[in-house]
C-alpha positions as CSV (number, residue, x, y, z in Angstrom):
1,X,-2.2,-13.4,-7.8
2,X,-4.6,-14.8,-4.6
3,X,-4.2,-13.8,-1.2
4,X,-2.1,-17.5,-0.9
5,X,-0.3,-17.4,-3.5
6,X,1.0,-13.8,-2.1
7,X,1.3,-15.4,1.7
8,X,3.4,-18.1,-0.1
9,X,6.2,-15.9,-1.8
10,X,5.8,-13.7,1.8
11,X,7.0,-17.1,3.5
12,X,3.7,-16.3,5.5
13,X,0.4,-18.2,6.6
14,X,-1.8,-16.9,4.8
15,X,-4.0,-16.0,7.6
16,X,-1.0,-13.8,9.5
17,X,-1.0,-12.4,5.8
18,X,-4.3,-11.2,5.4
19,X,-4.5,-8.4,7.7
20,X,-1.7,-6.5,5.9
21,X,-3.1,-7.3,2.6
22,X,-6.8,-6.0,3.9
23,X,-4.6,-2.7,4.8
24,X,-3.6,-2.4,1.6
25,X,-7.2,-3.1,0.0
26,X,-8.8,-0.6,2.7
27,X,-5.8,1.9,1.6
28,X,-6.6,2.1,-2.3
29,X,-3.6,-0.1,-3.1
30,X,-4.6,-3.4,-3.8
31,X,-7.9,-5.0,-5.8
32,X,-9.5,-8.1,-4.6
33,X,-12.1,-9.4,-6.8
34,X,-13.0,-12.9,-7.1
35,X,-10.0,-13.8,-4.8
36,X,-7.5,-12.2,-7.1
37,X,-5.3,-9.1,-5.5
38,X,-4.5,-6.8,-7.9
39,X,-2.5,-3.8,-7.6
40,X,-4.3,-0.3,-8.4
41,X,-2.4,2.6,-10.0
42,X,-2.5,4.3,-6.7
43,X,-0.2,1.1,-5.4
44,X,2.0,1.6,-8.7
45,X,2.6,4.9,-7.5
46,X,3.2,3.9,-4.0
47,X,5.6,1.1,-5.4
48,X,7.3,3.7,-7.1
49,X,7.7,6.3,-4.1
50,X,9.5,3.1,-2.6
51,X,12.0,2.9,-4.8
52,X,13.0,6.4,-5.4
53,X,13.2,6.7,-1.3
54,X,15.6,3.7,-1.2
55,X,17.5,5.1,-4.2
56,X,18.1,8.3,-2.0
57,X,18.7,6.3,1.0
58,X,21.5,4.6,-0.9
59,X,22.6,8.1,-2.3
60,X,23.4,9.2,1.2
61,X,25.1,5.9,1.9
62,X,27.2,6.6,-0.6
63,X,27.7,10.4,-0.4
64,X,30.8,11.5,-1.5
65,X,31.3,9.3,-4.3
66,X,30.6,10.6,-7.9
67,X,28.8,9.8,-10.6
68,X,30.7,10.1,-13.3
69,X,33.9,8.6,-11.4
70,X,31.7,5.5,-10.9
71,X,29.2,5.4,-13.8
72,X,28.7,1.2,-12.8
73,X,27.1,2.4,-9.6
74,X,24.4,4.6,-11.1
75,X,22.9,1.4,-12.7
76,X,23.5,-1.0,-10.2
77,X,22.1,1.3,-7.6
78,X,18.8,1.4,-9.2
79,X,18.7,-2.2,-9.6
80,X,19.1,-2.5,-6.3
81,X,16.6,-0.2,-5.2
82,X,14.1,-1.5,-7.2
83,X,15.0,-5.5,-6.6
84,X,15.1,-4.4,-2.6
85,X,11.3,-4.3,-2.7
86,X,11.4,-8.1,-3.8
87,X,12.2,-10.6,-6.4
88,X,12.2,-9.9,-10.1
89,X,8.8,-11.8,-10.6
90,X,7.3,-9.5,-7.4
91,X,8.1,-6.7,-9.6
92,X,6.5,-8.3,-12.6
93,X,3.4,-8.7,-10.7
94,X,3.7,-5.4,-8.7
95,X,4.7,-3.4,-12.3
96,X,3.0,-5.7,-15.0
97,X,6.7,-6.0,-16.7
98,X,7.6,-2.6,-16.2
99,X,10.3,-1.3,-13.8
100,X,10.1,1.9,-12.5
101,X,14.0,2.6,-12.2
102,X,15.3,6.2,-11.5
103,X,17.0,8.1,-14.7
104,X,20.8,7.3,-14.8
């Protein structure tokens, strides 16, 4: 994905968007080669950490209900923790196909 293409699905210019994504390069997350961001294992990983905190920040929104007395949740809480961090083809790009969601 290029730096517009990314500024685009943001809703962003792309120059307001480039000082975040240089963050991210400068941080280990992101590749840029030949104008192409790419995200680095170390950004997988970060991705991942994302999720799993808004899966326990849902947990505690929900505290008090269980489990196995709502088994639909489980599922639909992961979806939403993963889909929170952006559209199904953002977690294509971000994950290469691959969802990281949390065991049910």
């Amino acid at each position: 994905m290029t730096g517009a293409e990314l500024a685009e699905r943001a809703g962003v210019p792309p120059e307001r968007g480039r000082p975040c994504v240089d963050r991210l390069v400068d941080a280990g997350y992101v590749a840029r080669a030949d104008g192409v961001l790419t995200i680095t294992p170390e950004g997988r990983a970060a991705a991942g950490r994302l999720v799993e905190a808004r899966l326990e920040g849902l947990a505690r929104h929900l505290a008090g209900w269980s489990p196995q007395d709502h088994p639909e949740l489980t599922g639909l809480l992961s979806r939403l923790a993963a889909e929170s961090l952006g559209d199904e083809a953002d977690g294509k790009v971000v994950y290469h196909g691959e969802r990281p969601l949390a065991a049910s």
